[in-house]
PDB file with SEQRES, HELIX, SHEET and CRYST1 records, atoms N, CA, C and O in Angstrom:
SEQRES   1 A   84  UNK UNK UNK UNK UNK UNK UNK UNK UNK UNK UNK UNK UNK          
SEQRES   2 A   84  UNK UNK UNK UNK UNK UNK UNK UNK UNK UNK UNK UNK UNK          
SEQRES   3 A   84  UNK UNK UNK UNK UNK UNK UNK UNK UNK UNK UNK UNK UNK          
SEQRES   4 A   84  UNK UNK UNK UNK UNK UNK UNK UNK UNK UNK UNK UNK UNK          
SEQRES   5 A   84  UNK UNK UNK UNK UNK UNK UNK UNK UNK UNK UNK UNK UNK          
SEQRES   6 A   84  UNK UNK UNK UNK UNK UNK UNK UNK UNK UNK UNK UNK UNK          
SEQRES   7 A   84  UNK UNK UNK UNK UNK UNK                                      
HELIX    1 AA1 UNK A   18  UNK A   20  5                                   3    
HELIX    2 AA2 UNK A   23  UNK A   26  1                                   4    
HELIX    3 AA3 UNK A   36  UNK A   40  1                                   5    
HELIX    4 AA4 UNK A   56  UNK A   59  1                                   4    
HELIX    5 AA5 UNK A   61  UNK A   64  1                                   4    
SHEET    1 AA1 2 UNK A  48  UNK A  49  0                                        
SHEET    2 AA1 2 UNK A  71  UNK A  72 -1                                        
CRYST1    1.000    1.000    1.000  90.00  90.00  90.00 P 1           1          
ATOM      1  N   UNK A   1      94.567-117.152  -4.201  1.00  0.00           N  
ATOM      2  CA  UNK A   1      94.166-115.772  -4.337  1.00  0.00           C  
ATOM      3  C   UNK A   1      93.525-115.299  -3.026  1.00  0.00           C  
ATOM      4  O   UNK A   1      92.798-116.032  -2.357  1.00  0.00           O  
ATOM      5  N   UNK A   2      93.847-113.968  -2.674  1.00  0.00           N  
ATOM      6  CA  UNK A   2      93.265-113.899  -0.989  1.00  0.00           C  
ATOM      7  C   UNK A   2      92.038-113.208  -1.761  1.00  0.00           C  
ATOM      8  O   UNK A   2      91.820-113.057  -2.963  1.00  0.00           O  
ATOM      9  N   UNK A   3      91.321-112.847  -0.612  1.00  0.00           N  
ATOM     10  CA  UNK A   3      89.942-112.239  -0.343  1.00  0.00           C  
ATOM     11  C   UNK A   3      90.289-110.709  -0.402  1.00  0.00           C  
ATOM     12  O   UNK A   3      91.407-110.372  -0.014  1.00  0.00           O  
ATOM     13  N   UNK A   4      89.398-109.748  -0.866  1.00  0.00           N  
ATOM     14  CA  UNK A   4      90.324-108.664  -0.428  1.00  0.00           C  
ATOM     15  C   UNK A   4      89.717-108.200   1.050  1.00  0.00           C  
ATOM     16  O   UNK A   4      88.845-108.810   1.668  1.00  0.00           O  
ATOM     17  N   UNK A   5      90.350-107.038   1.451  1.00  0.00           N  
ATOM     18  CA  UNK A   5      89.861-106.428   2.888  1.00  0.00           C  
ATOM     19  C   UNK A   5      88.820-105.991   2.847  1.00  0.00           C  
ATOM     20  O   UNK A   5      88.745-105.341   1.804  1.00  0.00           O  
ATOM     21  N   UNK A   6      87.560-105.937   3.593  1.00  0.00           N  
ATOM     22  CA  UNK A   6      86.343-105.185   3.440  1.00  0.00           C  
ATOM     23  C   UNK A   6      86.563-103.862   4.398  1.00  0.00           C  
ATOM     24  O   UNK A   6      87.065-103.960   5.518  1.00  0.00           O  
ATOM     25  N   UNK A   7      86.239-102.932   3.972  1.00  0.00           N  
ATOM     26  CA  UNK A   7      86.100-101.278   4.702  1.00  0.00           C  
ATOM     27  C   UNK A   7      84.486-100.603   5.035  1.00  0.00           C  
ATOM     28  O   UNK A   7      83.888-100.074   4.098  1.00  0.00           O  
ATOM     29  N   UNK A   8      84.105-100.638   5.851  1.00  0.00           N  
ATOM     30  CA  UNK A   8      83.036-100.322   6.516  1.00  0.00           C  
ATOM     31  C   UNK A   8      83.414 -98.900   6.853  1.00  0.00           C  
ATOM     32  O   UNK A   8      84.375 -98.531   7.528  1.00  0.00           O  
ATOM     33  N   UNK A   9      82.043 -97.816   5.982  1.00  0.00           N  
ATOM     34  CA  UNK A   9      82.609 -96.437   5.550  1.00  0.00           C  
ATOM     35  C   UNK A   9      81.177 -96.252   6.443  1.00  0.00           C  
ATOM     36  O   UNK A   9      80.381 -97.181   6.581  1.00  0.00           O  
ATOM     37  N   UNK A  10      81.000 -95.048   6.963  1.00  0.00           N  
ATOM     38  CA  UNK A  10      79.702 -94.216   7.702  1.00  0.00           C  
ATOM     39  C   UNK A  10      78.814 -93.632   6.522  1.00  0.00           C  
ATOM     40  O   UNK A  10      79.489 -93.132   5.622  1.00  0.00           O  
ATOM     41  N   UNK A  11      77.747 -93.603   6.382  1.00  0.00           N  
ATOM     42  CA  UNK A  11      76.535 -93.497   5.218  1.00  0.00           C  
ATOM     43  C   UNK A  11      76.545 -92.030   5.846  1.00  0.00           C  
ATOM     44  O   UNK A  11      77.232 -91.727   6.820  1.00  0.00           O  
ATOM     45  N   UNK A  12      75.795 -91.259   5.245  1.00  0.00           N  
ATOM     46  CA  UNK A  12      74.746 -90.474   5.347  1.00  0.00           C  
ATOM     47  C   UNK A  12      73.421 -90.322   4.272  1.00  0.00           C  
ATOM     48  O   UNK A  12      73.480 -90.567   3.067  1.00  0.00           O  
ATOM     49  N   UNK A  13      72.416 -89.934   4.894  1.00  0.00           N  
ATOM     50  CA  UNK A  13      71.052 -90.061   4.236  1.00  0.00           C  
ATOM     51  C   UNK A  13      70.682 -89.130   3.755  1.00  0.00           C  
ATOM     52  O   UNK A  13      71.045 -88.155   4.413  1.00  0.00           O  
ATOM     53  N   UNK A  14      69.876 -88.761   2.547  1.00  0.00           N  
ATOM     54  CA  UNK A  14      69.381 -87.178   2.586  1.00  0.00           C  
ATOM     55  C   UNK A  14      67.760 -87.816   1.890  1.00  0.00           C  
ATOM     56  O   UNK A  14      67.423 -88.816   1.257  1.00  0.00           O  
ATOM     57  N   UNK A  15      67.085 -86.617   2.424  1.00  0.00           N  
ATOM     58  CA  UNK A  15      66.312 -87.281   2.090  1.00  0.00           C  
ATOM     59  C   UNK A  15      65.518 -85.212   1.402  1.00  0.00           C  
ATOM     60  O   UNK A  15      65.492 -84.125   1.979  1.00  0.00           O  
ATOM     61  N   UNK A  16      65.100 -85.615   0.158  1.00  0.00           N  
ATOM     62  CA  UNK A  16      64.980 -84.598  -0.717  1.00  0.00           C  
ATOM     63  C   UNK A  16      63.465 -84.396  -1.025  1.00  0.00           C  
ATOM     64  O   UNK A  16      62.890 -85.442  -1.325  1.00  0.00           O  
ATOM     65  N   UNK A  17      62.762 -83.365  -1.015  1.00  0.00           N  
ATOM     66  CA  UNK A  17      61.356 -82.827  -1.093  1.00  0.00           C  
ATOM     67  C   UNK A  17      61.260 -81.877  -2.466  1.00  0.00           C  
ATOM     68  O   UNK A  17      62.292 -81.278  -2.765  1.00  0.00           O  
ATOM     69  N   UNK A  18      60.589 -81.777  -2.953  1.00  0.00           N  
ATOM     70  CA  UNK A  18      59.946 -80.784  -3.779  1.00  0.00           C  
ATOM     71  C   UNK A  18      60.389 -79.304  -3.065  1.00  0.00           C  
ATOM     72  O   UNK A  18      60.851 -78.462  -3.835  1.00  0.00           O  
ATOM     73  N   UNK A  19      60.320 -79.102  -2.243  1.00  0.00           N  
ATOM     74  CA  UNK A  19      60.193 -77.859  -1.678  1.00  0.00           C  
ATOM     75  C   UNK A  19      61.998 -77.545  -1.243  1.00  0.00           C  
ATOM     76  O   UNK A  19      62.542 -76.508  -0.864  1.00  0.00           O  
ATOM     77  N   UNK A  20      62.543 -78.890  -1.489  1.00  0.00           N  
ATOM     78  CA  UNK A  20      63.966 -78.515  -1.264  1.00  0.00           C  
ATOM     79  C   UNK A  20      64.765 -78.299  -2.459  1.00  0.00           C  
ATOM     80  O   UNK A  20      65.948 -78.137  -2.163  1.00  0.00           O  
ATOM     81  N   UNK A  21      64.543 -78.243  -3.644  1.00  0.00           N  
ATOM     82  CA  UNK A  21      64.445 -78.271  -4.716  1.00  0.00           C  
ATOM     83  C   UNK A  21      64.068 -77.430  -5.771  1.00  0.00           C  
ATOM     84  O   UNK A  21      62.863 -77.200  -5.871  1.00  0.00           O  
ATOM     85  N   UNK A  22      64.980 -76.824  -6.735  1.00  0.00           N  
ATOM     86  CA  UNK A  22      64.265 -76.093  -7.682  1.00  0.00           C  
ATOM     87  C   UNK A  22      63.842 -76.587  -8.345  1.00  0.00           C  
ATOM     88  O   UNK A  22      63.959 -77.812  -8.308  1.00  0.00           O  
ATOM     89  N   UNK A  23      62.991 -75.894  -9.503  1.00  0.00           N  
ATOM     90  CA  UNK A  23      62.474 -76.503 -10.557  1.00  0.00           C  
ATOM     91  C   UNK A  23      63.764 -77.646 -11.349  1.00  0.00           C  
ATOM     92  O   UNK A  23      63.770 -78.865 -11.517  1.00  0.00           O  
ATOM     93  N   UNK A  24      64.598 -76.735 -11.637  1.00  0.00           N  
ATOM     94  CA  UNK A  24      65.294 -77.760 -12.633  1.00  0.00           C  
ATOM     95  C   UNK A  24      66.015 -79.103 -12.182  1.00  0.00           C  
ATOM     96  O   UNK A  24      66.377 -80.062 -12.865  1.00  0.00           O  
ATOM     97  N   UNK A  25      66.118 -78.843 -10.666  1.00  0.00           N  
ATOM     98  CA  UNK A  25      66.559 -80.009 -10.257  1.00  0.00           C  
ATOM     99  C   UNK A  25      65.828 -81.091  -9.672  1.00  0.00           C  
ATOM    100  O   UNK A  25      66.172 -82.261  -9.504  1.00  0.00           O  
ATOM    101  N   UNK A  26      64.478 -80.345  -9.313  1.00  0.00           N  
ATOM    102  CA  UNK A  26      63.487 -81.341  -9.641  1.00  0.00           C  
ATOM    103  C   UNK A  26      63.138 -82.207 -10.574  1.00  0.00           C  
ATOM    104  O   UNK A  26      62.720 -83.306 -10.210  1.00  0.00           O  
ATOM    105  N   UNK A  27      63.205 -81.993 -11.533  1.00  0.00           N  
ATOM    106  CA  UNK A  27      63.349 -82.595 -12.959  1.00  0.00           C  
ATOM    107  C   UNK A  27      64.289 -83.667 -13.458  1.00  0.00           C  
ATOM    108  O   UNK A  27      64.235 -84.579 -14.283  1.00  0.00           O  
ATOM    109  N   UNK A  28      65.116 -83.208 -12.664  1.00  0.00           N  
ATOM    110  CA  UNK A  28      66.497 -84.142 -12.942  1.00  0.00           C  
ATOM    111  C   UNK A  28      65.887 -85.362 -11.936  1.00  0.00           C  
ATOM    112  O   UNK A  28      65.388 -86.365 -12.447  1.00  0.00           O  
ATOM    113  N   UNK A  29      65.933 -85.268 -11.085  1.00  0.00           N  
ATOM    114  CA  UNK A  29      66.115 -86.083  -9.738  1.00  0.00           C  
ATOM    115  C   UNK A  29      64.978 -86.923 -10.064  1.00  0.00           C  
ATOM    116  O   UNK A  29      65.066 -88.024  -9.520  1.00  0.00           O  
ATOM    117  N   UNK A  30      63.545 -86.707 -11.045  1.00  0.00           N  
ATOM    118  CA  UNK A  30      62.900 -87.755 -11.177  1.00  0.00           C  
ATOM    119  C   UNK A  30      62.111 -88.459 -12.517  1.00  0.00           C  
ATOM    120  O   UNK A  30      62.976 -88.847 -13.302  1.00  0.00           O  
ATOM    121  N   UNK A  31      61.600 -88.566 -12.704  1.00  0.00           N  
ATOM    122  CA  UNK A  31      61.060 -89.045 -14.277  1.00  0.00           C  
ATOM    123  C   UNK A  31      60.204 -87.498 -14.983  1.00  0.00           C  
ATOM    124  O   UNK A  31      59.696 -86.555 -14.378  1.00  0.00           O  
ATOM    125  N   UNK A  32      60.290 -87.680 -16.015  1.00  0.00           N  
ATOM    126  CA  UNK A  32      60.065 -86.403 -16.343  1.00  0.00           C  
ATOM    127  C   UNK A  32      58.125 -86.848 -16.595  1.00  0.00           C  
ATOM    128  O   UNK A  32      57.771 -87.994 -16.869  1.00  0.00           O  
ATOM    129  N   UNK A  33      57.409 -86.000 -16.470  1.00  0.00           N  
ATOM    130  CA  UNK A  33      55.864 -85.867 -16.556  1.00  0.00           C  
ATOM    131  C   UNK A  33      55.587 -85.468 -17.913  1.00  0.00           C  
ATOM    132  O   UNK A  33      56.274 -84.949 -18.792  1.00  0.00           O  
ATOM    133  N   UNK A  34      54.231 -85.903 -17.831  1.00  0.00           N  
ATOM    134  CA  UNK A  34      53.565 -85.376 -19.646  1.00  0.00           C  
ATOM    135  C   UNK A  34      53.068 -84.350 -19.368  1.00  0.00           C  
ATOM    136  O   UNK A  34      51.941 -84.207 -19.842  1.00  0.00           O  
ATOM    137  N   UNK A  35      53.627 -83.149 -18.489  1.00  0.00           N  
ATOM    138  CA  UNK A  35      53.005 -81.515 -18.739  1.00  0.00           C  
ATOM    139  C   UNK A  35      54.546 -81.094 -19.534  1.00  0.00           C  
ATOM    140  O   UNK A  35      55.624 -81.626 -19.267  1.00  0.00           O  
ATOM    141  N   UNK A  36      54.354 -80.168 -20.410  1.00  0.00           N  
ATOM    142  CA  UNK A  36      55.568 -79.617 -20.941  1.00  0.00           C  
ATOM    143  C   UNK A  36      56.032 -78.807 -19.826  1.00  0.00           C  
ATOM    144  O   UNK A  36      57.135 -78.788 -19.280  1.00  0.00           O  
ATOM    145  N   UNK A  37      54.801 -78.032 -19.560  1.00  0.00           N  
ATOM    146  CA  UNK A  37      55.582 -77.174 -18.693  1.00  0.00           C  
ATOM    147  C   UNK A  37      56.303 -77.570 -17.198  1.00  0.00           C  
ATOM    148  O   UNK A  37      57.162 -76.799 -16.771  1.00  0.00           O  
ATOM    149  N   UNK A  38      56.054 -78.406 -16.656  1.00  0.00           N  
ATOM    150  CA  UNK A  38      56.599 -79.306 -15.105  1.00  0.00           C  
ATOM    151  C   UNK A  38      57.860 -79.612 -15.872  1.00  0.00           C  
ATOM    152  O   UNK A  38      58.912 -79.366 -15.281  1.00  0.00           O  
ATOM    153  N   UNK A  39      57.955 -80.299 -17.564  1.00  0.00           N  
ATOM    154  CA  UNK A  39      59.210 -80.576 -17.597  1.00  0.00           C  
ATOM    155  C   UNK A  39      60.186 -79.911 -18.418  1.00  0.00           C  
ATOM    156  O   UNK A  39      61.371 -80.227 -18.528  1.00  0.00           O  
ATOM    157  N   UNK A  40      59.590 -78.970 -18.982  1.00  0.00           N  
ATOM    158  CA  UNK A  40      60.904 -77.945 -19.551  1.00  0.00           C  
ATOM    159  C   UNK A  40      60.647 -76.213 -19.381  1.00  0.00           C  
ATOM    160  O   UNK A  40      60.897 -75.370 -20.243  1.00  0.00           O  
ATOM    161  N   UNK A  41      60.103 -75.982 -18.071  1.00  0.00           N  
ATOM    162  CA  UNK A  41      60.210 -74.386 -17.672  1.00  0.00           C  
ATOM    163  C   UNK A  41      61.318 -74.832 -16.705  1.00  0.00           C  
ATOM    164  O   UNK A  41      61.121 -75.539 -15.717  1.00  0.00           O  
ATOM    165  N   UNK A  42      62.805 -74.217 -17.198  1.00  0.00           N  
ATOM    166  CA  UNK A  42      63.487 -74.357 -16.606  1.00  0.00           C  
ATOM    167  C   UNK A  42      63.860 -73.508 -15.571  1.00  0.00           C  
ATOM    168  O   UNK A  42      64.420 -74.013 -14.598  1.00  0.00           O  
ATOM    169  N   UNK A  43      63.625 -72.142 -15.605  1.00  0.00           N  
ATOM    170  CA  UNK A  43      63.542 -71.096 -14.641  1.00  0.00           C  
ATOM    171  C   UNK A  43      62.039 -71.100 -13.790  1.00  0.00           C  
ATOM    172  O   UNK A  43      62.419 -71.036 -12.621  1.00  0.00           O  
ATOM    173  N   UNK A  44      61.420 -71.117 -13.780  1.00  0.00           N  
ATOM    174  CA  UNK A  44      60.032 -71.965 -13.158  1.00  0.00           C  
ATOM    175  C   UNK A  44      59.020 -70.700 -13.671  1.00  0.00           C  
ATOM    176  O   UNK A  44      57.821 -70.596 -13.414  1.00  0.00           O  
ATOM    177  N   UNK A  45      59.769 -69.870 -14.385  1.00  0.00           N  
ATOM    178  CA  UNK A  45      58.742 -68.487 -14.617  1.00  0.00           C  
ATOM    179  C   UNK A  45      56.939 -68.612 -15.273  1.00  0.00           C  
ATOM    180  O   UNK A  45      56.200 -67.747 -15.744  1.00  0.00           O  
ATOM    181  N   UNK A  46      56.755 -69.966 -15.044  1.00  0.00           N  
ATOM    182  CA  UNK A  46      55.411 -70.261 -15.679  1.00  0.00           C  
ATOM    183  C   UNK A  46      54.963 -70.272 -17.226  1.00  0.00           C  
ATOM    184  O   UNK A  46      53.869 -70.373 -17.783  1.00  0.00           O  
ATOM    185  N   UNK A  47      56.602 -70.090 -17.781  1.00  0.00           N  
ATOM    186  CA  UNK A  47      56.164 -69.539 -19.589  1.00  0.00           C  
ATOM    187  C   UNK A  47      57.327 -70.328 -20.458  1.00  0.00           C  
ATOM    188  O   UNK A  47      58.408 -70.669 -19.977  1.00  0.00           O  
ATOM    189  N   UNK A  48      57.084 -70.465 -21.266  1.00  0.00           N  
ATOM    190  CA  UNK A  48      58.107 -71.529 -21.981  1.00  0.00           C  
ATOM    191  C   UNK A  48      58.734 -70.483 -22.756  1.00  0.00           C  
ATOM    192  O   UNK A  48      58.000 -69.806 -23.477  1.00  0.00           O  
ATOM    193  N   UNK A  49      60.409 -70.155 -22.714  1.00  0.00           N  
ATOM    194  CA  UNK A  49      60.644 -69.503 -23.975  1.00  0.00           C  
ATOM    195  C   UNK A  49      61.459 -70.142 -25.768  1.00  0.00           C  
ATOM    196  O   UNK A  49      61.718 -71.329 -25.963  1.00  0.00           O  
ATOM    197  N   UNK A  50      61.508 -69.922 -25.975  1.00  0.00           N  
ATOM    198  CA  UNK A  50      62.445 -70.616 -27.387  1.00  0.00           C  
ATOM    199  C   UNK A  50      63.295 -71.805 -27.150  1.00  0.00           C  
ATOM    200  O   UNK A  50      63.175 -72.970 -27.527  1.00  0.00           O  
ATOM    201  N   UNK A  51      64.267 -71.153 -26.362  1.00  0.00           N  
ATOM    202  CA  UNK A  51      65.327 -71.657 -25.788  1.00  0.00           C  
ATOM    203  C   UNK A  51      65.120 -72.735 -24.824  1.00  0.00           C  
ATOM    204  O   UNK A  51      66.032 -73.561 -24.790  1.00  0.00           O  
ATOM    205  N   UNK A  52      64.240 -72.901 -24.117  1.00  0.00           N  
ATOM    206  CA  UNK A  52      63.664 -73.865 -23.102  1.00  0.00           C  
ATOM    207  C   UNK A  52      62.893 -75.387 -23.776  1.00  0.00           C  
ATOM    208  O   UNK A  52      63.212 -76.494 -23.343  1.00  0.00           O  
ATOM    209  N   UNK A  53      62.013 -75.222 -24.714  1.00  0.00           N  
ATOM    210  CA  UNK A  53      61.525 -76.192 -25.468  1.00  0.00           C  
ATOM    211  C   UNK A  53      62.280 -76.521 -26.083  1.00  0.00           C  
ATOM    212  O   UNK A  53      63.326 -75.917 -26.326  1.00  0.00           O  
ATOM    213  N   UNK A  54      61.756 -78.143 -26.720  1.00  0.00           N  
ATOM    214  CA  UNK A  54      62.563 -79.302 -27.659  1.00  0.00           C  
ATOM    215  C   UNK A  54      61.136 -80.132 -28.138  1.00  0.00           C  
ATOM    216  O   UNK A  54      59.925 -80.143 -27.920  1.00  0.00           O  
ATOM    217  N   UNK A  55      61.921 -80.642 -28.745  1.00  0.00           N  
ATOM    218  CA  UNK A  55      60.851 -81.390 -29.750  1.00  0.00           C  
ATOM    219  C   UNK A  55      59.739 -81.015 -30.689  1.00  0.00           C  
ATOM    220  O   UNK A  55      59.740 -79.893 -31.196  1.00  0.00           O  
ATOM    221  N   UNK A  56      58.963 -81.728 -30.904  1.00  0.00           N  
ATOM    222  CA  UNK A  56      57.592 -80.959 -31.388  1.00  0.00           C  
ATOM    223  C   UNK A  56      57.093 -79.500 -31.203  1.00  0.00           C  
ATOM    224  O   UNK A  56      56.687 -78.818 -32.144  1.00  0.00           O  
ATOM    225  N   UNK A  57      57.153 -79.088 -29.952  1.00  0.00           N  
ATOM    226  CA  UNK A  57      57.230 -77.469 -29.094  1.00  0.00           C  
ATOM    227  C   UNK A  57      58.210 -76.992 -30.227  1.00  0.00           C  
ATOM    228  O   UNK A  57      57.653 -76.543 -31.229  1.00  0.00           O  
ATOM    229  N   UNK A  58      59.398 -77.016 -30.224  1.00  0.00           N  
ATOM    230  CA  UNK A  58      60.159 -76.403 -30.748  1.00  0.00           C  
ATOM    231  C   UNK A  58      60.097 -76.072 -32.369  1.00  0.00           C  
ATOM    232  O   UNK A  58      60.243 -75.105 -33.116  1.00  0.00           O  
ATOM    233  N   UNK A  59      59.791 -77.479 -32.440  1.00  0.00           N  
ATOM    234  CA  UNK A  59      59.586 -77.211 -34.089  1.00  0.00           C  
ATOM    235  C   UNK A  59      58.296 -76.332 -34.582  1.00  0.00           C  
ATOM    236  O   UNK A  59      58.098 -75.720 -35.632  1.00  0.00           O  
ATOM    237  N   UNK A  60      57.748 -76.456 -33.774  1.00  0.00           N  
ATOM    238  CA  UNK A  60      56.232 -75.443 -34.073  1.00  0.00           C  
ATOM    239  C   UNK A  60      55.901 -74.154 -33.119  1.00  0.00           C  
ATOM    240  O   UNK A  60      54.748 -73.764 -32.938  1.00  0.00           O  
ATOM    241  N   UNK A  61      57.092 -73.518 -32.509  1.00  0.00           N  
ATOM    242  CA  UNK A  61      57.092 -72.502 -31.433  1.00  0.00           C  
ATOM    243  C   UNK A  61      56.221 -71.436 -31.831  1.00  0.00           C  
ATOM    244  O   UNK A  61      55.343 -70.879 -31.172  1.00  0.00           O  
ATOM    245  N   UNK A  62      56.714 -71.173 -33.370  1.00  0.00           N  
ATOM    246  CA  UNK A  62      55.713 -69.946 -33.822  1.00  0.00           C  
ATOM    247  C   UNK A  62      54.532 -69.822 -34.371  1.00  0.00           C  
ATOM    248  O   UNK A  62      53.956 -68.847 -34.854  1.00  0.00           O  
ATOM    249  N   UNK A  63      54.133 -71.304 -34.198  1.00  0.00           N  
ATOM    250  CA  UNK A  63      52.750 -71.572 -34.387  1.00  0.00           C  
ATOM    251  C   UNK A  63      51.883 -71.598 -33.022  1.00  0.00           C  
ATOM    252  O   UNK A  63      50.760 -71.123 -32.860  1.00  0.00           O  
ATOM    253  N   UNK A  64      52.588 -72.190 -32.203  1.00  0.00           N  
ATOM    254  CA  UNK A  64      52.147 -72.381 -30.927  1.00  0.00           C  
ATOM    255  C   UNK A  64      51.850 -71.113 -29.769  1.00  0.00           C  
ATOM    256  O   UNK A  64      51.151 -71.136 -28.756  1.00  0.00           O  
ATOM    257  N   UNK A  65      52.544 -70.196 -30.265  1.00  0.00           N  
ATOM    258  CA  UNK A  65      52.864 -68.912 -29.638  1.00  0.00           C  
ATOM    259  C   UNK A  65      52.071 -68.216 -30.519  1.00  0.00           C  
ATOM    260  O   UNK A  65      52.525 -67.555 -31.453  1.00  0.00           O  
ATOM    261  N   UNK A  66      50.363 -68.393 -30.140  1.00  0.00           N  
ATOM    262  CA  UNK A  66      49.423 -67.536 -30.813  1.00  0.00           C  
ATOM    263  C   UNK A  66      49.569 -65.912 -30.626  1.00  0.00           C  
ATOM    264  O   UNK A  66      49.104 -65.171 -31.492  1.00  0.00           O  
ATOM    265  N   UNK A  67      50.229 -65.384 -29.472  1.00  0.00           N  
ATOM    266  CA  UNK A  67      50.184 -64.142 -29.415  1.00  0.00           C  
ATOM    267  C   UNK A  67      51.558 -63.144 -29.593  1.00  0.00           C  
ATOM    268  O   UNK A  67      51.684 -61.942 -29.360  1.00  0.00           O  
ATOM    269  N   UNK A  68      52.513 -64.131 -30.093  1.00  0.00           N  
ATOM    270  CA  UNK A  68      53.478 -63.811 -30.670  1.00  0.00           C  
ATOM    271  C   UNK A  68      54.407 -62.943 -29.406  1.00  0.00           C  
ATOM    272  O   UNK A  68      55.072 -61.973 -29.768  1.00  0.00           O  
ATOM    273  N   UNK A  69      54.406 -63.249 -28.299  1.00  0.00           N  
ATOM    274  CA  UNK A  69      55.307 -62.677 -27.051  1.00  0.00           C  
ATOM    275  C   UNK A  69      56.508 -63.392 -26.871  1.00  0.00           C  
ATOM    276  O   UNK A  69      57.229 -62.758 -26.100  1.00  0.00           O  
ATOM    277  N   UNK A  70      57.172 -64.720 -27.353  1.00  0.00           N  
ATOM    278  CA  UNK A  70      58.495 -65.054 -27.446  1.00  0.00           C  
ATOM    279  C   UNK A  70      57.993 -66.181 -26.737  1.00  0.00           C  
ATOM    280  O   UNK A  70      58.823 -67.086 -26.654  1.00  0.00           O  
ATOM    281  N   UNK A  71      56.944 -66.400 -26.224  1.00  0.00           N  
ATOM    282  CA  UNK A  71      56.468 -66.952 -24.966  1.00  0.00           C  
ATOM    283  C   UNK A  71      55.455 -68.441 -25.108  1.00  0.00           C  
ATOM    284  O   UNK A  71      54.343 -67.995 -25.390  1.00  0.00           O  
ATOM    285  N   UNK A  72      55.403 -69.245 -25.072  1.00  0.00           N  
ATOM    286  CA  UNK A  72      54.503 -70.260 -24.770  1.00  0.00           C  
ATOM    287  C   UNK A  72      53.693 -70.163 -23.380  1.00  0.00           C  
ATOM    288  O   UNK A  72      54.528 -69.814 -22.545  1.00  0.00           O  
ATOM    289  N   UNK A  73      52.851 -70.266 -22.965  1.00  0.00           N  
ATOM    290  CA  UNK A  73      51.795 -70.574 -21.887  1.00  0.00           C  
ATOM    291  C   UNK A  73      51.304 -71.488 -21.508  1.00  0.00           C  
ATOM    292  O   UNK A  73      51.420 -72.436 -22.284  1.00  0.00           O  
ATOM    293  N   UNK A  74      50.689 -71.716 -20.492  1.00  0.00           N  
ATOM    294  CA  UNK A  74      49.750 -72.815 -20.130  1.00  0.00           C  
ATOM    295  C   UNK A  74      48.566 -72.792 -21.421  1.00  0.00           C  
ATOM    296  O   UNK A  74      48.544 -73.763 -22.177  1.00  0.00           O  
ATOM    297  N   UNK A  75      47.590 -71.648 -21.637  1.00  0.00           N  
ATOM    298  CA  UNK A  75      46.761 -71.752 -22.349  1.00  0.00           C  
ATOM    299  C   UNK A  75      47.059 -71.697 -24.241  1.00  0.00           C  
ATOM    300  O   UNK A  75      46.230 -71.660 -25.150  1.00  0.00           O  
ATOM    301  N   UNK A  76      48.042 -71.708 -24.274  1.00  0.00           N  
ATOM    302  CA  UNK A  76      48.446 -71.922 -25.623  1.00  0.00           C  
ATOM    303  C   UNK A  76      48.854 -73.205 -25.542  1.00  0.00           C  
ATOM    304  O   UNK A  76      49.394 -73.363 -26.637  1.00  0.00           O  
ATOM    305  N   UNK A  77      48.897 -73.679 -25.269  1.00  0.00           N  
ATOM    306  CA  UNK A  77      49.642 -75.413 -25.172  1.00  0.00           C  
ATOM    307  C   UNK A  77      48.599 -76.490 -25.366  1.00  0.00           C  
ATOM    308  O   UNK A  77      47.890 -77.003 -24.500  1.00  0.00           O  
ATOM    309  N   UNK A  78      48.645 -76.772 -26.855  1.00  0.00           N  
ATOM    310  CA  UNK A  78      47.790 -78.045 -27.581  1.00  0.00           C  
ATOM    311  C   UNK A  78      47.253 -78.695 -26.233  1.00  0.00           C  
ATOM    312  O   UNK A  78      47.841 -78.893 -25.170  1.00  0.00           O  
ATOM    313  N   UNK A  79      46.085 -78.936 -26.580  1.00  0.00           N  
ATOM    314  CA  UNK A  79      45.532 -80.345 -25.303  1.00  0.00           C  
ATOM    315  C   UNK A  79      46.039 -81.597 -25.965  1.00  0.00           C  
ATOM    316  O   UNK A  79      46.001 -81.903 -27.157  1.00  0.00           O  
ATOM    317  N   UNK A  80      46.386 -82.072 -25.222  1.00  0.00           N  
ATOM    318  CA  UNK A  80      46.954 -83.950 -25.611  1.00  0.00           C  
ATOM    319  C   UNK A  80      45.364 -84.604 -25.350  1.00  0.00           C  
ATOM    320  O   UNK A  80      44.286 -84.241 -24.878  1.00  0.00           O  
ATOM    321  N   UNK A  81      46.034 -85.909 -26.038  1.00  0.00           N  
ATOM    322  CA  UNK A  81      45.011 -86.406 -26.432  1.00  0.00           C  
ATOM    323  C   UNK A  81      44.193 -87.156 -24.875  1.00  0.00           C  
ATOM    324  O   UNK A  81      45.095 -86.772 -24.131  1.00  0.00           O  
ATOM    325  N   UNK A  82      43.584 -87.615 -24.269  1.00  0.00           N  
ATOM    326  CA  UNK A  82      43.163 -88.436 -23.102  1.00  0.00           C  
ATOM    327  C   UNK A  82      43.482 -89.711 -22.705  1.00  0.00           C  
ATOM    328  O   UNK A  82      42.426 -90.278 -22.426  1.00  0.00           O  
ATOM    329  N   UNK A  83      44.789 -90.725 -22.480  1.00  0.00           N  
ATOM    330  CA  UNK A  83      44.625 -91.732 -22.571  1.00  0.00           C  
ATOM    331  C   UNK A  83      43.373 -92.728 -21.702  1.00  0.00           C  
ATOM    332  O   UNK A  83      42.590 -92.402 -20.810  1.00  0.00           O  
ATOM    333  N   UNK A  84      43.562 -93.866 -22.307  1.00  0.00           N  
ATOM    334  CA  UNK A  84      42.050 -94.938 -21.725  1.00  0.00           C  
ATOM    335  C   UNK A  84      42.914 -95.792 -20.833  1.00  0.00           C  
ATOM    336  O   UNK A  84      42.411 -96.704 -20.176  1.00  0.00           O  
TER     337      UNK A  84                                                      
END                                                                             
């Protein structure tokens, strides 16, 4: 059985920043964080809408959305608990 041929191809590097990056593809590109909002404001508009949340968020949107604007917030958003 032969060996096969080896092909030596030219690399290129990229090397990717936050700032090169939108929100959503920020997200992709790395582990997702325990802020809801870093990981599911997908338009980066600072507000969570319906459509954007999953999980728990979702199932309780209209509870969570004390002021009833379609909208989730930073300051509407349960505090998690503190880990030790």
């Amino acid at each position: 059985m032969e060996n096969p041929t080896k092909v030596e191809r030219e690399t290129k590097q990229y090397t990717l920043t936050g700032s090169a990056m939108s929100g959503g593809e920020q997200k992709k590109a790395g582990k997702r964080s325990r802020d809801p909002m870093t990981d599911m404001d997908s338009n980066g508009d600072g507000k969570l809408s319906r459509s954007e949340v999953r999980g728990p968020l979702k199932n309780d949107f209209s509870r969570i959305d004390r002021n009833n604007d379609g909208f989730i917030t930073e300051d509407e958003l349960p505090k998690r608990p503190v880990r030790k």
